[in-house]
C-alpha positions, 0 to 999 in steps of 0.5 A: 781599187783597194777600199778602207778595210780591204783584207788584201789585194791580190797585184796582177802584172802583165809580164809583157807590159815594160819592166814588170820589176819596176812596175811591181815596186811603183804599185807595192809602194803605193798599196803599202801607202794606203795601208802599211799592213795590208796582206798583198800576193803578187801574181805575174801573168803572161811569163810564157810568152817572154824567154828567159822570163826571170821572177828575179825583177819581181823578187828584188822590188819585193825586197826593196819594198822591205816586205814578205810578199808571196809572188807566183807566175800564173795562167789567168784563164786557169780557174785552178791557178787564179784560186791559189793565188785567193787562198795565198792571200787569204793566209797572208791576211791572215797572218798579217793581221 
C-alpha cells in the first residue's frame, strides 16, 4: 500500500514466484506512477532455494525503469537484513527528495 506522502516503499519479491524480472518492472512502473519521485529499495527474497539465482533480471528492469534503485537479496527471518533494507531506504528518501 503506498499511501499519498509515503517517504518510500521497500518492494519485496519472492525470487521463487515466476520471473521476478518481470514482475519487479510491473510493480516499479506502477509505484513510479503514483509518485515518480518516490525513493524505492528492492529486496529479493528466497534467492537460496533457486541455483544459479542471477540479480541480473532484477537489475536489468531497473534500468529499463530508467531509475537508481538499490536492490539487495536478503533473509526476511533475519531481523539484522530486514533492518538494512530500512536504513537503504531511508538514505534513499533521503536523497530523493
Amino acid at each position: 500500500i503506498v499511501m499519498d506522502g509515503a517517504i518510500g516503499v521497500l518492494l519485496v519479491l519472492n525470487a521463487t514466484q515466476g520471473d521476478v524480472g518481470a514482475v519487479c518492472e510491473h510493480w516499479l512502473s506502477a509505484l513510479y506512477a503514483i509518485d515518480p519521485q518516490l525513493a524505492v529499495v528492492i529486496g529479493i527474497t528466497h534467492s537460496e532455494r533457486l541455483p544459479g539465482f542471477s540479480m541480473g533480471t532484477v537489475r536489468s528492469a531497473i534500468r529499463r525503469c530508467g531509475r537508481v534503485i538499490p536492490a539487495f537479496t536478503f533473509d526476511a527471518r533475519e531481523r539484522a537484513q530486514a533492518m538494512h533494507l530500512v536504513r537503504a531506504l531511508l538514505l534513499s528518501a533521503q536523497l530523493a527528495r
